[in-house]
N, C-alpha and C positions, 0 to 999 in steps of 0.2 A: 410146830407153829400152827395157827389158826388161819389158815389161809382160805375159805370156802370163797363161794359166788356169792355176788350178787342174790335177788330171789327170785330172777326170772326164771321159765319153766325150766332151764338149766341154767345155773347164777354163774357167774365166772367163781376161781377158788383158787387158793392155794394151799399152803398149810392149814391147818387146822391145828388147834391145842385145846380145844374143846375137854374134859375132861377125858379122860383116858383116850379112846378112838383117836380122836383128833389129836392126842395130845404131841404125837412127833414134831406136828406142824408148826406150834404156836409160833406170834412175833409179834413185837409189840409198838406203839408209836411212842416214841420220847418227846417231850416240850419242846425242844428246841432244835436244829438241824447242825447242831454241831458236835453232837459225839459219832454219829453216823458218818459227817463228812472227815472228820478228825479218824477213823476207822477206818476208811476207803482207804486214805494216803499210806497207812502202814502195810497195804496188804501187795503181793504182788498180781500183776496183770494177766489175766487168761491170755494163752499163747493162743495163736493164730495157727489152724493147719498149713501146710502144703498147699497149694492152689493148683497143682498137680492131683490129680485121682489116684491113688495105686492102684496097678494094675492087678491085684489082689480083690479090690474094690470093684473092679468095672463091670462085671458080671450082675449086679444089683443096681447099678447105674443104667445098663442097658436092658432091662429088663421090661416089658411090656405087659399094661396091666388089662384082667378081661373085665370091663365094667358090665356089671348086670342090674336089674331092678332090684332095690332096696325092700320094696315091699312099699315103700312112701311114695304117694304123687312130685313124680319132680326130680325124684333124688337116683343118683345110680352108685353102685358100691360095688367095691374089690378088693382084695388082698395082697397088699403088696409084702416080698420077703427082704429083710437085714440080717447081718450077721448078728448073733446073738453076741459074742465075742468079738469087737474092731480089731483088735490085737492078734485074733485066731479067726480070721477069716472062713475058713476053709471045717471049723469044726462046729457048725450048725447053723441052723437060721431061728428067725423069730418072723412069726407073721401077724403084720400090722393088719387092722380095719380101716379102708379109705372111703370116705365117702363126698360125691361133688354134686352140685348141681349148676348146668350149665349158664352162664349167661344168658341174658332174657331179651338185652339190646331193648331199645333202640343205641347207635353210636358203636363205635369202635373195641372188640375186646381189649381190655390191660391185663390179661392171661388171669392167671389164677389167683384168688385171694383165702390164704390159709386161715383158720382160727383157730382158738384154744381157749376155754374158759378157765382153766388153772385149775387148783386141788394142793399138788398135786394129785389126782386121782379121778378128779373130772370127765366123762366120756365126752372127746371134741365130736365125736361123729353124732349124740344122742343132743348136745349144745347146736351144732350148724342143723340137724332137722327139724328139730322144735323151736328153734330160735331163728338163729344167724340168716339162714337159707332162705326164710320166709319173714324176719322180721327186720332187717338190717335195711338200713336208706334203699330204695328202690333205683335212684344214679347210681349206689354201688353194686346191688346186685346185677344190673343191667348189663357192667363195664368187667367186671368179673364171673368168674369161673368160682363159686364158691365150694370150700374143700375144706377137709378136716382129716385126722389121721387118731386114732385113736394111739396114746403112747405106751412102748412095751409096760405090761404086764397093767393096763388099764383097760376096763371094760371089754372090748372083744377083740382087745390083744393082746390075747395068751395070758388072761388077769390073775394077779397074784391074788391066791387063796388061804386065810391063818384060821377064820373061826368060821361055824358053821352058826345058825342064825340062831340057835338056842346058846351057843356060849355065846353069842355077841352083844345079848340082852344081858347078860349076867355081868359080862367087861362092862357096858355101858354104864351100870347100875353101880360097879365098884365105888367109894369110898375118896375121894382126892384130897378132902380133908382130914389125915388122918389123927385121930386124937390120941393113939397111945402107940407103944411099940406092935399089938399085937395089931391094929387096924394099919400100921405103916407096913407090915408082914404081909398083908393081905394083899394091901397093892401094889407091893414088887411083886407077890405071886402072879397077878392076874396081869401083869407087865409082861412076865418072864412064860405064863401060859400063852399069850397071844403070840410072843418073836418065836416061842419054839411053834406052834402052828403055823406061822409062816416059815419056819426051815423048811419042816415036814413038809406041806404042801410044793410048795416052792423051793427046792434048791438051789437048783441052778440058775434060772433067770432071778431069783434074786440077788446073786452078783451083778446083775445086768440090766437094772432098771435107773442108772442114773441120768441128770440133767445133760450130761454132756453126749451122751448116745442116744438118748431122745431127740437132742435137736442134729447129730451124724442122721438118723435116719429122717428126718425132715428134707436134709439138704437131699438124700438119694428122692426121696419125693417130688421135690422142686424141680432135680432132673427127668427124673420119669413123664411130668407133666409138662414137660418141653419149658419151662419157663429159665431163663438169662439168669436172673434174680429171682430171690424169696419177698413176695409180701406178703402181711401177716399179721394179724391181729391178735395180740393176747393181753387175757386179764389176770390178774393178782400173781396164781404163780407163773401162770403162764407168759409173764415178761419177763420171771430168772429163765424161763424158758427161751423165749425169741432172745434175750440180750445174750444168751449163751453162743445161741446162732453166730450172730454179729460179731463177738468175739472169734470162734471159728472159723466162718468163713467170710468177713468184713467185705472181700470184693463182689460179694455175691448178695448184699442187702439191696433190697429193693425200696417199699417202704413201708417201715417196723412202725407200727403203733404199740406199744408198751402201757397199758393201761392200769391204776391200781401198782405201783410198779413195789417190786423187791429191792433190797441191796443186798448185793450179792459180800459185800466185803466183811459182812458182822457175823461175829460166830453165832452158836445154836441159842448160847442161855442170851446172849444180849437180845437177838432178835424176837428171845421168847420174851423175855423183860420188855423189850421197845413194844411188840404186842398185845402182851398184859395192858399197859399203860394207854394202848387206840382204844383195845375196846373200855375204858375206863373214861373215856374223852367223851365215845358214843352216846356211854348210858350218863354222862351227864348230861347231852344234848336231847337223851331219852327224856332225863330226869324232871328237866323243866317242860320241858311236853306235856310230861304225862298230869303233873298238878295244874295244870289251864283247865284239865277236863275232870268236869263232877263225876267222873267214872275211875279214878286214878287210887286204886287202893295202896299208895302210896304213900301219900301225900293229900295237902289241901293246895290251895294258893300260898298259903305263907310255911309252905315246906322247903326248905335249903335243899338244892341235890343233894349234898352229904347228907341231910338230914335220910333222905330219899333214898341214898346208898344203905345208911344205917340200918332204917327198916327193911328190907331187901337183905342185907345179911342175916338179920335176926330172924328171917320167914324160912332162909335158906338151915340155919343153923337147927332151927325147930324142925324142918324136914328129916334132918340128920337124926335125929331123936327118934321121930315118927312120921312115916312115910304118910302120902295119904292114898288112896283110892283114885282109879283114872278108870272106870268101865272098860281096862283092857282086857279082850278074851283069853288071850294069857296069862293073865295072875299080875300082869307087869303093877308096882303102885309107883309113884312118885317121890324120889327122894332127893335128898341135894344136885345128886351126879345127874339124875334126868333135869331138874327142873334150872340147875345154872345154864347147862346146853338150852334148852329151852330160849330160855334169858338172851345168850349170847347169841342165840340164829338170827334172831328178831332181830340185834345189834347193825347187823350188816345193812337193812334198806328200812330206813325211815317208814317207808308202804305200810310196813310191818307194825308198828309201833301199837295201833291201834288194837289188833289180834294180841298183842303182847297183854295192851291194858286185860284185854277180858279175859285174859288166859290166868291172868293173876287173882285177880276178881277172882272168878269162880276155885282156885284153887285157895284163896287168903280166907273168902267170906264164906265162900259154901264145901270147902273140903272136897272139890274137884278139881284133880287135876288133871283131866283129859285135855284139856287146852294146851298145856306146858307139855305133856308128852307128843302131841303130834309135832308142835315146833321141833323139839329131841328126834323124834322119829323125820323129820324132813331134812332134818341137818344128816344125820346119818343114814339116808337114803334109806330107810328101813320099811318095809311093804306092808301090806294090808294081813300080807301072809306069813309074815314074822321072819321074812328071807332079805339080806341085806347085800344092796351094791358092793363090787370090790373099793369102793372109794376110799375107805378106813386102812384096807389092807394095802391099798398102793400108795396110797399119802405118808403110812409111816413105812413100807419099804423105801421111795426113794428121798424121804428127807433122812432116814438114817445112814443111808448112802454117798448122801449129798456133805453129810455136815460129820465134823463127829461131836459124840454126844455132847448136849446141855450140862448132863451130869453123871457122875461116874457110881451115883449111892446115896442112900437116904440122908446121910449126915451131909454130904453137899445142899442140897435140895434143903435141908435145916438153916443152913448158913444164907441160903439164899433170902429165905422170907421174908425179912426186912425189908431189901428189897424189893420184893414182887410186892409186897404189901403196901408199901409208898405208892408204888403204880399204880396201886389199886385196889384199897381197902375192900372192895367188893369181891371182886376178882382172883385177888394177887395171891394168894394161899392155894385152892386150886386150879389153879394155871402153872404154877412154881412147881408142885408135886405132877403135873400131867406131862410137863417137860421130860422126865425119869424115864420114859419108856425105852426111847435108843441104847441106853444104859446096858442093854440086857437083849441087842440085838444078832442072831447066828452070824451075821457077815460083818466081817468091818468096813467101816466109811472109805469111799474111794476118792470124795474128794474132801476139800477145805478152803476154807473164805480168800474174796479175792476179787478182787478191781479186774471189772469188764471195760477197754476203751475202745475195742475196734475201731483200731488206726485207719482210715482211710475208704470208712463208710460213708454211705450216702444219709443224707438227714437221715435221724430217727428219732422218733417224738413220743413224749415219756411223759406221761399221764398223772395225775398224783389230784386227790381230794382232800379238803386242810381237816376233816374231822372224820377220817378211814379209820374202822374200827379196825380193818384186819392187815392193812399196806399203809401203816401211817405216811402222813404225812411226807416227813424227813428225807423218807427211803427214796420219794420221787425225785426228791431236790439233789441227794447225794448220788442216785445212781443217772442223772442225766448230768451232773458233775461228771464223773466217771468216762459216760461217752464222749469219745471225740468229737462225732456230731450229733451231740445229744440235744434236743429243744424239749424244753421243760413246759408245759399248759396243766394250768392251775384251775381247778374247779374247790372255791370256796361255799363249801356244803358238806352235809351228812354222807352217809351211805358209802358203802364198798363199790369202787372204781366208779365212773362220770359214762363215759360213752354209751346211750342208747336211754340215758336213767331220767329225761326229761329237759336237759337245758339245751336249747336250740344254739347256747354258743361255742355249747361244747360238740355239739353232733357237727354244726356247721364244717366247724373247722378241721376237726377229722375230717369230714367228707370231703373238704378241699382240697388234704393231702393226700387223699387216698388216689380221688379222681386227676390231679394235677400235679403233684408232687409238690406241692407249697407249704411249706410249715410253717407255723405262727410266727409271728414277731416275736420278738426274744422280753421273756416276763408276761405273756399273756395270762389276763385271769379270766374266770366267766364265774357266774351264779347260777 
């Protein structure tokens, strides 16, 4: 799936299906809220732990952490230990990155407030320093203990590792269109080079990266920092993240904001299809954007978005052909696979649209596409020095853990096309083939779809934007269906997840739950 952030200094994320890289992640929005909620009902309910610790367990429960200077004004950091293994206790650990910064007051601490910008593969600790910690309502920082936890085998904990930064330009650059047997060859290979790079790097914790142990070592967190309840802010994936919580340990939710949110109950290829289909909403929302402005090599004024789509395929198709030149000091040029990521970064925050226009421009009129590759290179977290985030390698370690595969082999992925391609004549072809990579993953999936209710949680408030490229829609409406005390707030607008992205009715109202535990009236919208 295609789950990234926002485009703040670190965006929230989750999946990702970006061409290959991303492609584990992808997910897509459907037209309507009814094959999602019609999906939830068939699937069964995440069980609830024990409300009991085992006593196997209490040794990480009681555990005391040594907080030291971050090296950040403000921020202090520590390493907290989980069992690697929940099932085998006793036969190793994993050590997470914790990072807090304390309440600032004025008024009464409400203990701790966690966050997570989603990816999967997101760093929460590098998201709460550059962001959250310094940029979040000043009532919440005030009233909270701001905190983040980097998750196994993410950023600086214990990061899973598959390619080093020279093959990861070459995976980047593969093919997802592929136009004959011998180019559909190429990109199973460079599918099946990356999963065996992460066996090799990673063996063992990649058994051990999934959503359900990610949010076991949350809850050991929530105890360690003294707090009763978890509260907790996540966006895109990071709300299959928190609702998984809620699911496990329901008497111990605090209050859940679920932002951008998942549904957890739809398998791999739907959620890739329902995501095809948001970022296809986006770029039409792109589409008539971008023909208002005499700068939209596009389009004019009297350009149809499909007409808008058309042209955009055919620029893409022509890249296939012949890449062009981006002034990278690597040799890197531009070809389809760089410049659709590109396209789709831009997708996620409106902000952006404008940098999209000229990135095109210059790549359409003047045969540069230095524009289009940095968008590529920002989605892929990929550096100045040609060395790249584990974000790629964690996003598709725990979605192929999470799920089992979209597709089992290229003749699937054939059958599919049709429909990826309804979803999204722009899109839908490489997104459908980027789906393929779990296919050819060294561990098998440990979990499979399924209705989160957390019987007998406190509110939890479930965030959802009517034109999300990468969390459509649907998935808000179905997955606070889902909760038993789910409240749904509707931000009708562009862009990946609402909170912090400019509407005072959306920030409001978060910050009213957060500070008071009041959650919307039931159907609220904002703009």
């Amino acid at each position: 799936m295609h789950l990234r952030r926002t485009s703040r200094p670190t965006r929230p994320l989750r999946a990702s299906g970006v061409p290959l890289a991303a492609a584990a992640l992808l997910i897509s929005a459907c037209s309507s809220g009814s094959s999602t909620t019609t999906a939830a009902t068939t699937k069964a309910a995440l069980t609830a732990l024990p409300r009991a610790t085992p006593s196997a367990l209490s040794p990480y429960y009681r555990q005391k952490l040594n907080w030291r200077s971050c090296g950040v004004p403000g921020f202090e950091c520590a390493t907290m230990k989980a069992p690697l293994d929940y099932a085998k206790p006793g036969s190793g650990d994993v050590r997470l990155a914790v990072s807090r910064k304390k309440a600032t007051g004025p008024g009464k601490r409400l203990g701790s407030l966690l966050v997570n910008p989603g990816g999967p593969g997101g760093s929460a600790v590098g998201y709460l320093q550059s962001y959250a910690g310094i940029g979040y309502p000043a009532d919440v920082r005030a009233r909270y203990d701001m905190v983040a936890v980097d998750p196994r085998g993410v950023a600086r904990s214990e990061p899973v590792e598959c390619l080093n930064g020279r093959a990861m330009d070459a995976f980047t650059q593969t093919d997802t269109t592929p136009d004959d047997g011998q180019e559909t060859d190429q990109l199973v290979e460079a599918f099946k080079k990356f999963a065996e790079g992460c066996g090799r790097h990673s063996p063992e914790l990649l058994r051990h990266v999934s959503t359900v142990e990610a949010a076991r070592d949350m809850d050991i967190l929530r105890a360690v920092l003294g707090d009763e309840k978890l509260t907790y802010v996540g966006a895109s994936y990071g709300t299959f993240l928190g609702a998984t919580y809620a699911g496990l340990y329901p008497d111990r939710v605090g209050r859940l904001v679920l932002d951008g949110a998942l549904d957890p109950s739809l398998t791999a290829r739907k959620l890739n299809e329902e995501q095809t289909a948001g970022f296809e909403t986006a770029f039409q929302s792109f589409a008539k954007d971008c023909v208002r402005h005499s700068d939209c090599p596009l389009g004019d004024a009297g350009t149809s978005p499909d007409q808008v789509g058309r042209n955009l395929k055919a620029f893409f198709q022509q890249l296939d052909k012949e890449p062009i030149p981006a002034g990278d000091p690597d040799g890197r040029k531009v070809g389809e696979a760089l410049a659709t990521t590109g396209v789709i970064a831009a997708m996620y925050d409106e902000t952006a649209w404008p940098q999209l226009r000229d990135a095109l421009t210059s790549a359409m009129k003047q045969n540069d596409g230095a524009g289009l590759l940095a968008l590529s290179d920002s989605y892929y977290e990929r550096d100045a020095d040609g060395q790249y985030a584990n974000l790629m390698s964690a996003n598709a370690a725990v979605n192929c853990l999470d799920l089992p595969a979209a597709f089992s082999g290229p003749d699937q992925v054939e059958q599919s096309l049709p429909a990826f391609e309804k979803a999204s004549p722009v899109f839908g072809e490489g997104l459908a083939w980027a789906s393929l990579n779990c296919a050819y993953w060294p561990v098998k999936n440990t979990g499979e779809p399924h209705r989160i209710e957390a019987k007998g949680a406190a509110p939890i408030l479930v965030v959802g934007t009517t034109r999300d490229p990468a969390t459509p829609y649907p998935w808000a409406q179905s997955l606070a269906s889902q909760l038993s005390s789910g409240t749904l707030l509707t931000y009708v607008g562009d862009g990946h997840t609402a909170y912090g992205r400019g509407s005072s009715c959306i920030d409001s109202t978060i910050n009213r739950y957060l500070l008071q535990g009041t959650p919307p009236e039931k159907g609220k919208r904002c703009s």
